[in-house]
N, C-alpha and C positions, 0 to 999 in steps of 0.2 A: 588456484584454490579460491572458493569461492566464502563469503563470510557469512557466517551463521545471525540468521534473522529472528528475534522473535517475537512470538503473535501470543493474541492474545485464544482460548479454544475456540470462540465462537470465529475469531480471523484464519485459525487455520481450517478451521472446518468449509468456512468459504472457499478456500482454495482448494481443496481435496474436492468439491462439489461441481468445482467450474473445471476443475480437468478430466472427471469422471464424465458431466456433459459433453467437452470438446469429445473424448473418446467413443462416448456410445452413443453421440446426437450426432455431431458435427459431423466427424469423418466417416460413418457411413452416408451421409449425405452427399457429400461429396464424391465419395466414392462412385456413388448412382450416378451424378451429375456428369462426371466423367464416361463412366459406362453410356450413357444417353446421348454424349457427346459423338462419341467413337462411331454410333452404331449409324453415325449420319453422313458418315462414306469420307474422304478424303481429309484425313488430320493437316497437310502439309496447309491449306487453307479456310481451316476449321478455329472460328475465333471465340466460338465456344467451348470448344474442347481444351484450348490454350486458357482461356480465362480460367475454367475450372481447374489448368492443371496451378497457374498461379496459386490460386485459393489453397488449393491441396498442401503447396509449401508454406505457403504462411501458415496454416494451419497446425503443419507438423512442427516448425519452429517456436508457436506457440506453445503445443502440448510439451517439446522440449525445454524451453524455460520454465514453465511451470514445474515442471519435474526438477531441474534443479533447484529452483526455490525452496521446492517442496523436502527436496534431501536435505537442506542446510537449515530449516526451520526446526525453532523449538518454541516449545510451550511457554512460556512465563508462569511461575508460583508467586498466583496473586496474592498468596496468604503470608510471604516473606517480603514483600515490598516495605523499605521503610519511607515509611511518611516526614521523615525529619528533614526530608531534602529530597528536590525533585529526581525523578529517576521514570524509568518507562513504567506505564500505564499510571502517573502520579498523576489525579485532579489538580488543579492548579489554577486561584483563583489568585488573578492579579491586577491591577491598576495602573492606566496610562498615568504617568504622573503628569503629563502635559495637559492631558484634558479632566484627566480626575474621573474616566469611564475606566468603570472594572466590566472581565470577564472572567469565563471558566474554560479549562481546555484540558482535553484528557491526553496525555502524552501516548502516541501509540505507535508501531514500525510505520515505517514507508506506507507498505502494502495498503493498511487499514485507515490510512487518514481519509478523514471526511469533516472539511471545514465547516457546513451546513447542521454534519452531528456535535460537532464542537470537538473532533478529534483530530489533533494535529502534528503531524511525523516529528521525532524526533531529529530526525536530520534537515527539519526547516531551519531557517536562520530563527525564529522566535524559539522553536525545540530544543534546536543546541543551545542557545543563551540562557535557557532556564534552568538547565540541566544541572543537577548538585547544588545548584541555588537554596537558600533557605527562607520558612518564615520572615520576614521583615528585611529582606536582602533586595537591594535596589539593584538592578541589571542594565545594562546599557546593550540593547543587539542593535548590529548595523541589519536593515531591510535595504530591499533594492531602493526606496527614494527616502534615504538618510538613514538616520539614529534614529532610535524609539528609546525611552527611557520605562523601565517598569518597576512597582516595587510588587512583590510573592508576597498575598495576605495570606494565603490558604494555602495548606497542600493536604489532598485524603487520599484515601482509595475506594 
């Protein structure tokens, strides 16, 4: 049993868009590439026709995971988010207390983090240590090289 993920709409519509592409871009291309392959005489030493047939399973394996993803996702109701303590898709403005630099970071699933957007999985080590965190609540997450200490100025949506 596989566990239920949730996106945000604009994150699940990503996903619905990238396996509609693999379906009606990728794998008839592949399909060609194969057919192209075959039609060049003898498969048994044909290393284009093997590479493509590779391609073809990864291909399928992908479109496969995504479909399960895709079965176990839900929506988030960003209109019921409470802001009183962090929780998924909560802004989160906090402060290294060691150096005294603040940031902001949008809690969001796996799938959709982008450290560059300032969105960061809830299942990171800083994700889970914010997590139900409050206002003026000092957190300690272990990162891969030590402790970080933070206090949670902010939380919106």
């Amino acid at each position: 049993m596989s566990q239920v993920n949730y996106y945000t709409e604009e994150g699940l519509k990503k996903l619905h868009d990238e396996l509609n592409h693999l379906k009606t871009i990728e794998r008839p291309n592949i399909s060609k590439q194969i057919s192209e392959a075959r039609d060049k005489g003898d498969l048994s030493e044909n290393a284009e026709y093997d590479a493509a047939k590779d391609a073809q399973g990864l291909l399928e394996l992908k479109i496969s995971k995504l479909e399960e993803v895709l079965s176990n996702a839900r929506i988030i109701d960003e209109s019921i988010i409470d802001t009183s303590k962090v929780s998924v898709l909560s802004i989160v403005k906090i402060r290294n207390i060691k150096n005294s630099a603040e940031m902001s970071y949008t809690l969001v699933s796996e799938n959709e983090a982008d450290l560059k957007s300032g969105k960061i999985s809830v299942t990171s080590p800083i994700g889970k240590g914010l997590l139900g965190g409050k206002v003026g609540d000092k957190v300690e997450i272990e990162v891969p090289n030590g402790k970080m200490s933070f206090e949670i100025l902010e939380i919106s949506r």
